[in-house]
N, CA, C, O and CB atoms as a CASP TS submission, in Angstrom:
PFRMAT TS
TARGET T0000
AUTHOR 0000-0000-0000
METHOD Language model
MODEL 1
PARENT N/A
ATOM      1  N   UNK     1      58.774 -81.770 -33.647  1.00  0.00           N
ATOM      2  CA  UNK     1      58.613 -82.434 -34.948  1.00  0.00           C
ATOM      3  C   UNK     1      57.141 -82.886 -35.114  1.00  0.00           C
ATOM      4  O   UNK     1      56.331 -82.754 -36.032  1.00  0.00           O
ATOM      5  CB  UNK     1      59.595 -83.666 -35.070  1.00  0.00           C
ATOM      6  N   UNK     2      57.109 -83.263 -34.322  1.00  0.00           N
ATOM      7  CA  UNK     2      55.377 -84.122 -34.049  1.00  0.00           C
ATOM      8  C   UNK     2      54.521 -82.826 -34.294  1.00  0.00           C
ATOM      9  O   UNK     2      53.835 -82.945 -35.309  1.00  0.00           O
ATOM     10  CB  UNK     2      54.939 -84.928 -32.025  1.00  0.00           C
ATOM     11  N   UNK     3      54.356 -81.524 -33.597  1.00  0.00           N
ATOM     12  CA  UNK     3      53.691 -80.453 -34.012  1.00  0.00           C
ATOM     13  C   UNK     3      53.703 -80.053 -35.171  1.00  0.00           C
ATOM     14  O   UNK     3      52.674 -79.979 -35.842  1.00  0.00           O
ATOM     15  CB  UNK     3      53.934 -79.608 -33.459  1.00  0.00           C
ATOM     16  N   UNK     4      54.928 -79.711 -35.625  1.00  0.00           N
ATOM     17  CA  UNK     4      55.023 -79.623 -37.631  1.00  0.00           C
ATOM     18  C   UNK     4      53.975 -80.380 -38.388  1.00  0.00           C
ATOM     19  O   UNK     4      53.173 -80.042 -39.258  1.00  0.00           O
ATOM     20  CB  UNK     4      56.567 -80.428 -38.373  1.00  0.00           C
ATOM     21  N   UNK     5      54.286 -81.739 -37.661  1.00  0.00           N
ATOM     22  CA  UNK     5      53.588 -82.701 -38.721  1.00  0.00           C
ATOM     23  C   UNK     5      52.111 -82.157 -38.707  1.00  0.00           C
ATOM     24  O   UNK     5      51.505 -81.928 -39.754  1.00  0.00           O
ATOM     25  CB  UNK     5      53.663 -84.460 -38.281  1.00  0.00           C
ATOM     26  N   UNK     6      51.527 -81.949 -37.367  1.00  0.00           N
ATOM     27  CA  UNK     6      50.367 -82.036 -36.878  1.00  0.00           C
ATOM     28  C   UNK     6      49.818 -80.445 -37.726  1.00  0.00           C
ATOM     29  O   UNK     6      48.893 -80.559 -38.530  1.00  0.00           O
ATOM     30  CB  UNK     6      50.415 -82.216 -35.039  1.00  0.00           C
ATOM     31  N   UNK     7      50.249 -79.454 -37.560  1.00  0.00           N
ATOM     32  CA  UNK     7      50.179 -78.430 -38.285  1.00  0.00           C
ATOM     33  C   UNK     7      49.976 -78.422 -39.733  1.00  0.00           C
ATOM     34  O   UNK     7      49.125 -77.765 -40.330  1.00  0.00           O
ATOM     35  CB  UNK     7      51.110 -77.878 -38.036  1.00  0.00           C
ATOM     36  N   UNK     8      51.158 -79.509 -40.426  1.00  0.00           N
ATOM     37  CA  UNK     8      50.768 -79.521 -42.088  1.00  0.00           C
ATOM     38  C   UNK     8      49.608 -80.007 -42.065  1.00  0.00           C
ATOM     39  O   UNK     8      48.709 -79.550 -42.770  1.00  0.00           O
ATOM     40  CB  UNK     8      51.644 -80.393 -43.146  1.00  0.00           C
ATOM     41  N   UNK     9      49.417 -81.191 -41.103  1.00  0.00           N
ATOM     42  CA  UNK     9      48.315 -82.524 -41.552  1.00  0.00           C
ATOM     43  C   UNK     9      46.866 -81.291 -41.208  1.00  0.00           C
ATOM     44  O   UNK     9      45.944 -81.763 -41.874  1.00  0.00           O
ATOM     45  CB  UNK     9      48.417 -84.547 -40.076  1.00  0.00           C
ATOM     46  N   UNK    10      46.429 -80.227 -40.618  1.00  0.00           N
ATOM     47  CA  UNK    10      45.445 -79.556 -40.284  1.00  0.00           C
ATOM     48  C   UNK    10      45.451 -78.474 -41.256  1.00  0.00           C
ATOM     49  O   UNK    10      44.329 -78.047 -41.526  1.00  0.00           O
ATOM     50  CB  UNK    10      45.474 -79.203 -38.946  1.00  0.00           C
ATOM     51  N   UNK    11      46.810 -77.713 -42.077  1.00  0.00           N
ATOM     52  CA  UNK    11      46.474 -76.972 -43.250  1.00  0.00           C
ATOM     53  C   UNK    11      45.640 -77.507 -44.574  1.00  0.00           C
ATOM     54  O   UNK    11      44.764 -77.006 -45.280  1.00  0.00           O
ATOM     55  CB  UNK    11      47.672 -76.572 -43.665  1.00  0.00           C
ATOM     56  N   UNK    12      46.588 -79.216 -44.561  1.00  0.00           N
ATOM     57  CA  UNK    12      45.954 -79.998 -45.336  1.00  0.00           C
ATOM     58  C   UNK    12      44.551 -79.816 -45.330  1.00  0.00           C
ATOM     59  O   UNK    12      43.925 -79.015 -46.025  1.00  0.00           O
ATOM     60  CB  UNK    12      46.272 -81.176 -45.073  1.00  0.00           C
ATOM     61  N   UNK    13      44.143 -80.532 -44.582  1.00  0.00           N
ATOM     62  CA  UNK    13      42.514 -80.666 -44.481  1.00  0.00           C
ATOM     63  C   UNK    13      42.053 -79.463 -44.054  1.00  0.00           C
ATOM     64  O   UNK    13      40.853 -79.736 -44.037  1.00  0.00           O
ATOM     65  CB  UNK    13      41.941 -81.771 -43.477  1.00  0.00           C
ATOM     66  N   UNK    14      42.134 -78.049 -43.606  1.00  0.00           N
ATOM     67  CA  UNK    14      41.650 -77.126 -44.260  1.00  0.00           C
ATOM     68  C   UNK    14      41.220 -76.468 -45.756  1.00  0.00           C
ATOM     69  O   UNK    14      40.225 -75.868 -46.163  1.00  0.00           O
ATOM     70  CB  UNK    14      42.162 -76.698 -43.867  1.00  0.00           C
ATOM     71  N   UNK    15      42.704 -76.967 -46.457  1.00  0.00           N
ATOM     72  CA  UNK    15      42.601 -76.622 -48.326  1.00  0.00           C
ATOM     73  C   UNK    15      42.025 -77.832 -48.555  1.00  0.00           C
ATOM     74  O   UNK    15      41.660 -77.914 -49.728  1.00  0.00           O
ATOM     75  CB  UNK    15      44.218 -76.386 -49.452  1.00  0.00           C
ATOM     76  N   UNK    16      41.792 -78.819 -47.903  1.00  0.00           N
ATOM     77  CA  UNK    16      41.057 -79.834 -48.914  1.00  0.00           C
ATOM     78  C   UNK    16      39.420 -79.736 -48.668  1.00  0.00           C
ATOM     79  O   UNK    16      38.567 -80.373 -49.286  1.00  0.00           O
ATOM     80  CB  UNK    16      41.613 -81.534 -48.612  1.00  0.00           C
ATOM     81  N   UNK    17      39.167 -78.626 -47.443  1.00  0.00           N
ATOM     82  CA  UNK    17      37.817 -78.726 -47.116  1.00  0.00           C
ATOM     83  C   UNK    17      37.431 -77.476 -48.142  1.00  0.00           C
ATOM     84  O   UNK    17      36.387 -77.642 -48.773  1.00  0.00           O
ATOM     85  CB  UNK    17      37.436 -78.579 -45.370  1.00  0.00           C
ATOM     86  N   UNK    18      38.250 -76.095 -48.404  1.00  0.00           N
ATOM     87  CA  UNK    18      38.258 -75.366 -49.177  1.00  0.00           C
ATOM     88  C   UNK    18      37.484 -75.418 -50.709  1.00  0.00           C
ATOM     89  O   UNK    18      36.446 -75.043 -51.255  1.00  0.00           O
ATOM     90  CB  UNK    18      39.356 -75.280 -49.116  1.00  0.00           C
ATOM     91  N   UNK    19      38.968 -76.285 -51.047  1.00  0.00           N
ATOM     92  CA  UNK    19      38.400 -77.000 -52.645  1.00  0.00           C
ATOM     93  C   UNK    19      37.154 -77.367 -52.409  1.00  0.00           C
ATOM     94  O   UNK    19      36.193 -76.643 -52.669  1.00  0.00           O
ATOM     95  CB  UNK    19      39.192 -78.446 -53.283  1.00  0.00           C
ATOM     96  N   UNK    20      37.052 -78.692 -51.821  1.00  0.00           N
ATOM     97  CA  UNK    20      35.698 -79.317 -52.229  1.00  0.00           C
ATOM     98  C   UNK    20      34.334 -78.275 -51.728  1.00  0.00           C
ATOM     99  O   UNK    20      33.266 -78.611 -52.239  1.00  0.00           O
ATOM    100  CB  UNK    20      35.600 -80.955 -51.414  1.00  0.00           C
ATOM    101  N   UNK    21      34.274 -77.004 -50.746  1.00  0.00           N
ATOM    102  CA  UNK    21      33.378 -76.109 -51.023  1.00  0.00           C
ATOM    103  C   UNK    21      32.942 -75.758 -52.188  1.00  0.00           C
ATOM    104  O   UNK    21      31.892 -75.956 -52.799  1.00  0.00           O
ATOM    105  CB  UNK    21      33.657 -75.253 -50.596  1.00  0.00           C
ATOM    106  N   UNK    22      34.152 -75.066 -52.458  1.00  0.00           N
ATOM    107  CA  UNK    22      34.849 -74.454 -54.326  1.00  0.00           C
ATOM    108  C   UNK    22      33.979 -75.318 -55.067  1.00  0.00           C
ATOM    109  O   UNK    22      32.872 -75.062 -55.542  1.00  0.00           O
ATOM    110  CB  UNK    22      36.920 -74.887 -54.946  1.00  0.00           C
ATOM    111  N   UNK    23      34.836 -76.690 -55.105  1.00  0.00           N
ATOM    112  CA  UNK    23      33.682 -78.112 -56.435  1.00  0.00           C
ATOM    113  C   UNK    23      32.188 -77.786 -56.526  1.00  0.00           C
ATOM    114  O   UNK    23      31.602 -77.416 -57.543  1.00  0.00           O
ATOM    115  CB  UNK    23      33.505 -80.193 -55.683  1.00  0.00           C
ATOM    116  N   UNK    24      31.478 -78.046 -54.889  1.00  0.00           N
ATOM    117  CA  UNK    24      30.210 -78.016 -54.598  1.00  0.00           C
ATOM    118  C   UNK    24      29.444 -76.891 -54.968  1.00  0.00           C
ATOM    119  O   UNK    24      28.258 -77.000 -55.280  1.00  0.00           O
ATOM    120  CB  UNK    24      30.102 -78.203 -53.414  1.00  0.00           C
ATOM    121  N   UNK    25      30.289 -75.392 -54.948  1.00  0.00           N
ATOM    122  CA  UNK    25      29.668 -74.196 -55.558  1.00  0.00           C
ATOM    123  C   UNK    25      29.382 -74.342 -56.890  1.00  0.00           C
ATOM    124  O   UNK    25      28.284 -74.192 -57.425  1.00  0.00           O
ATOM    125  CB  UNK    25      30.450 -73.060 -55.437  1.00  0.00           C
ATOM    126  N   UNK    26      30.277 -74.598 -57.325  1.00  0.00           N
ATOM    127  CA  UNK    26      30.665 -74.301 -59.090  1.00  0.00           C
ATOM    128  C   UNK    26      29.657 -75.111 -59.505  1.00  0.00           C
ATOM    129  O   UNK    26      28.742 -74.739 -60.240  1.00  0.00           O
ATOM    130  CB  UNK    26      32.336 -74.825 -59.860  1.00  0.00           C
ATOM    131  N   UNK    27      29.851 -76.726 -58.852  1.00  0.00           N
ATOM    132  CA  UNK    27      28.691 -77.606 -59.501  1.00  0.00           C
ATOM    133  C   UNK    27      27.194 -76.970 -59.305  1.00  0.00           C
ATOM    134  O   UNK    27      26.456 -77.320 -60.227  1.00  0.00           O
ATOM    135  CB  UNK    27      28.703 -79.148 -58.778  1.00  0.00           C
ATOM    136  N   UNK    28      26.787 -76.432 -58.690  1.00  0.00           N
ATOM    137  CA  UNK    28      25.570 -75.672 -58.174  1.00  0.00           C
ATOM    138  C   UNK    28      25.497 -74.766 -59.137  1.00  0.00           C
ATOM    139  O   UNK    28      24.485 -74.721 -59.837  1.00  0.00           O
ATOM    140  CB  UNK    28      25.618 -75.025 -56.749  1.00  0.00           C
ATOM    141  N   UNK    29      26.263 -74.131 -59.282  1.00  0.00           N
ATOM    142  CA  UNK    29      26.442 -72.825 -59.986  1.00  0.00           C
ATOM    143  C   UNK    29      26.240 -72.806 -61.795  1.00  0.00           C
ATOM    144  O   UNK    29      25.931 -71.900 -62.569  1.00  0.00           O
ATOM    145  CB  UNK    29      28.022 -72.364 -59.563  1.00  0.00           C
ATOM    146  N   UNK    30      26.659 -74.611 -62.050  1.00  0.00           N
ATOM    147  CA  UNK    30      26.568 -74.978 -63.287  1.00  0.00           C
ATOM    148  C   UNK    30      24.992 -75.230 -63.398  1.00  0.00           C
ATOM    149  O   UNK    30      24.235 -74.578 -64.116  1.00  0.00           O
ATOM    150  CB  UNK    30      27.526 -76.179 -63.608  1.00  0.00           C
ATOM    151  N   UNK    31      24.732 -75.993 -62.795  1.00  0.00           N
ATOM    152  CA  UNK    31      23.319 -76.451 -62.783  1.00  0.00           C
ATOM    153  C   UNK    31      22.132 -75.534 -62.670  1.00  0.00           C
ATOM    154  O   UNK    31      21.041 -75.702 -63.216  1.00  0.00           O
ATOM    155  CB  UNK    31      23.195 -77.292 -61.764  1.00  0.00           C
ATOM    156  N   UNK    32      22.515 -74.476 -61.836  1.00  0.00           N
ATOM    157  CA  UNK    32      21.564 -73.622 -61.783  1.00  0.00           C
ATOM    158  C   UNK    32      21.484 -72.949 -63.161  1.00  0.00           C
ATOM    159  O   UNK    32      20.407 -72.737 -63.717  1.00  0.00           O
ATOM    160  CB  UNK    32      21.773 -72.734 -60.674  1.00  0.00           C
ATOM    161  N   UNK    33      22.929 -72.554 -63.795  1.00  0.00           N
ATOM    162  CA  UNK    33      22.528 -71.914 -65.051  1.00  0.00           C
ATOM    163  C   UNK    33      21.737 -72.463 -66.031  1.00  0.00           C
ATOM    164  O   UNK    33      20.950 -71.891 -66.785  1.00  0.00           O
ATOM    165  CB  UNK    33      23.495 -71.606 -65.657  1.00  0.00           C
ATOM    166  N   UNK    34      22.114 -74.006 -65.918  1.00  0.00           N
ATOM    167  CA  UNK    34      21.630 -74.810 -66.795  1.00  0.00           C
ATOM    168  C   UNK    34      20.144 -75.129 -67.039  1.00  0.00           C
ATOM    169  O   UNK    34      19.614 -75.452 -68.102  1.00  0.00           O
ATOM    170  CB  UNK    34      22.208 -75.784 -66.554  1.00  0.00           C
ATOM    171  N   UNK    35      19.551 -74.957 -65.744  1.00  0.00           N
ATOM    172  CA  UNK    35      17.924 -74.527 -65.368  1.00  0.00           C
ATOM    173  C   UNK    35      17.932 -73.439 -66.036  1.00  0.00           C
ATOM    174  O   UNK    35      17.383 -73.527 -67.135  1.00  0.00           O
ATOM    175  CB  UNK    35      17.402 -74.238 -63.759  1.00  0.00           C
ATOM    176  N   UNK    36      18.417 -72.312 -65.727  1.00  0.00           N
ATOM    177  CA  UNK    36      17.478 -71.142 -66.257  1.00  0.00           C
ATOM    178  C   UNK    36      18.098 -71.083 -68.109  1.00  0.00           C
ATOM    179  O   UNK    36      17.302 -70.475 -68.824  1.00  0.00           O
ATOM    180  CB  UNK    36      17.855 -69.304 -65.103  1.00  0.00           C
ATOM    181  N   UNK    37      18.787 -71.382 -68.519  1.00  0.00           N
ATOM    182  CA  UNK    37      18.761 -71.332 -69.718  1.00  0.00           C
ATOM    183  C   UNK    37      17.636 -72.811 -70.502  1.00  0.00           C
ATOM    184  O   UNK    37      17.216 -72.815 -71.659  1.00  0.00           O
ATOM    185  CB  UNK    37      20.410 -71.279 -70.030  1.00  0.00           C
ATOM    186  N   UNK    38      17.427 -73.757 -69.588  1.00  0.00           N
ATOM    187  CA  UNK    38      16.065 -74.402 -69.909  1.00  0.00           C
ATOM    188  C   UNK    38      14.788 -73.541 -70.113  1.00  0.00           C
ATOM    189  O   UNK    38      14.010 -73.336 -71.044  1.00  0.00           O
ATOM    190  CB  UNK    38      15.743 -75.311 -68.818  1.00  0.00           C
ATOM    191  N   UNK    39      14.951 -73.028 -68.516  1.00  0.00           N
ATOM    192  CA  UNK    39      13.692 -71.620 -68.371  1.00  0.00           C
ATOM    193  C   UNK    39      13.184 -70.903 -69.875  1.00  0.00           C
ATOM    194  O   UNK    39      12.135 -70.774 -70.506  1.00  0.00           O
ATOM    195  CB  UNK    39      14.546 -70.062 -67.365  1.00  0.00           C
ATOM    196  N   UNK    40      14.494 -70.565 -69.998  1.00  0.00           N
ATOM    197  CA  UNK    40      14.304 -69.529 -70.946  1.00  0.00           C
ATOM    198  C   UNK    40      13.951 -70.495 -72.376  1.00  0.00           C
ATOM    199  O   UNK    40      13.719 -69.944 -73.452  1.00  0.00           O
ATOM    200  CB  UNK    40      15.783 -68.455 -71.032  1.00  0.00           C
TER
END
């Protein structure tokens, strides 16, 4: 039982390290456009 738990609780915080990559790209990804359409 204790392993189950231990298993969800480590998928967890794999997909939660996932997402917030994901956030950190996109936000990058916004900003950068947002520069070059300044650029331009």
């Amino acid at each position: 039982m204790t392993v189950k738990t231990n298993f969800d609780e480590n998928r967890r915080n794999i997909v939660y390290k996932i997402l917030l990559k994901i956030t950190i790209i996109i936000f990058l990804v916004r900003k950068y456009q947002k520069i070059n359409v300044k650029g331009k």
